[in-house]
C-alpha positions, 0 to 999 in steps of 0.5 A: 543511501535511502532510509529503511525506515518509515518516512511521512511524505511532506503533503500527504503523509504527517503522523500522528503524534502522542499516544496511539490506541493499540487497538488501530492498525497503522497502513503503509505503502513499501517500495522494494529495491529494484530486482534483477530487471530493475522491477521495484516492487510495491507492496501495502504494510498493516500493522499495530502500532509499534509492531515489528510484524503485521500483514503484507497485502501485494500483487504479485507474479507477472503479466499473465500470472498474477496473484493477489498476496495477503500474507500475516505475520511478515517483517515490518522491516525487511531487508528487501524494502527500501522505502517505506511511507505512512499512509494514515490509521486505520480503526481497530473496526475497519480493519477486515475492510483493508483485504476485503477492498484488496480483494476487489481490484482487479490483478495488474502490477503491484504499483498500480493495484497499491494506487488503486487500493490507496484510491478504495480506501480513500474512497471509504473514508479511511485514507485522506483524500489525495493519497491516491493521487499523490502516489499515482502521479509522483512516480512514474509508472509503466500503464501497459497492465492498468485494469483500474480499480475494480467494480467497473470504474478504471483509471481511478476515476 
């Protein structure tokens, strides 16, 4: 059975060790268990360190009604989530530049618009450079819903 618990991707994902300013909020990527359909859901997780609680930010609905979710005060482990992988720190200060860089990627299915969210925080400097592209080309993903993302570059490009 997969681990419930937070795992560091071998290439892209090392966490820091030692003592971590509270005052910094630690981003991950969760994968949901697959749905009734066999869907599996993704969604970003922001929390502080040690949490058990924090901001859950995800598209949500179906192709057509779509919605952009940032929702405060969520578990940190649901049991919905089967998968969960750290993807760095995020500065106490830059913290407001997580929803706000969500908020500019077009609405399309939750594991695109998570890549494309990796892929503007990457781009600010705030996520290492190749987490876009691992995650966007480790799993494989169905294209029929890729608006890109957002301010008019697409494909991640």
């Amino acid at each position: 059975m997969p681990s419930r618990g937070p795992t560091a991707c071998p290439v892209h994902s090392i966490p820091c060790k030692g003592t971590i300013d509270h005052d910094h909020r630690e981003l991950y990527i969760q994968i949901c268990k697959p749905g009734p359909d066999g869907a599996v859901h993704w969604l970003i997780f922001m929390k502080c360190p040690g949490a058990t609680r924090g901001i859950r930010l995800h598209s949500t609905g179906y192709k057509g009604n779509r919605r952009l979710s940032i929702e405060p005060d969520k578990r940190f482990n649901s049991w919905q989530v089967e998968d969960t992988h750290y993807l760095g720190i995020i500065p106490a200060d830059d913290r407001i530049i997580v929803p706000k860089e969500a908020e500019k990627i077009p609405l399309q299915s939750c594991q695109l618009w998570a890549c494309y969210l990796m892929l503007r925080l990457e781009r600010k400097g705030l996520l290492r450079k190749g987490t876009f592209d691992h995650y966007m080309h480790c799993y494989k993903h169905k294209f029929l819903e890729d608006y890109g993302p957002g301010d008019g570059i697409f494909h991640g490009r």
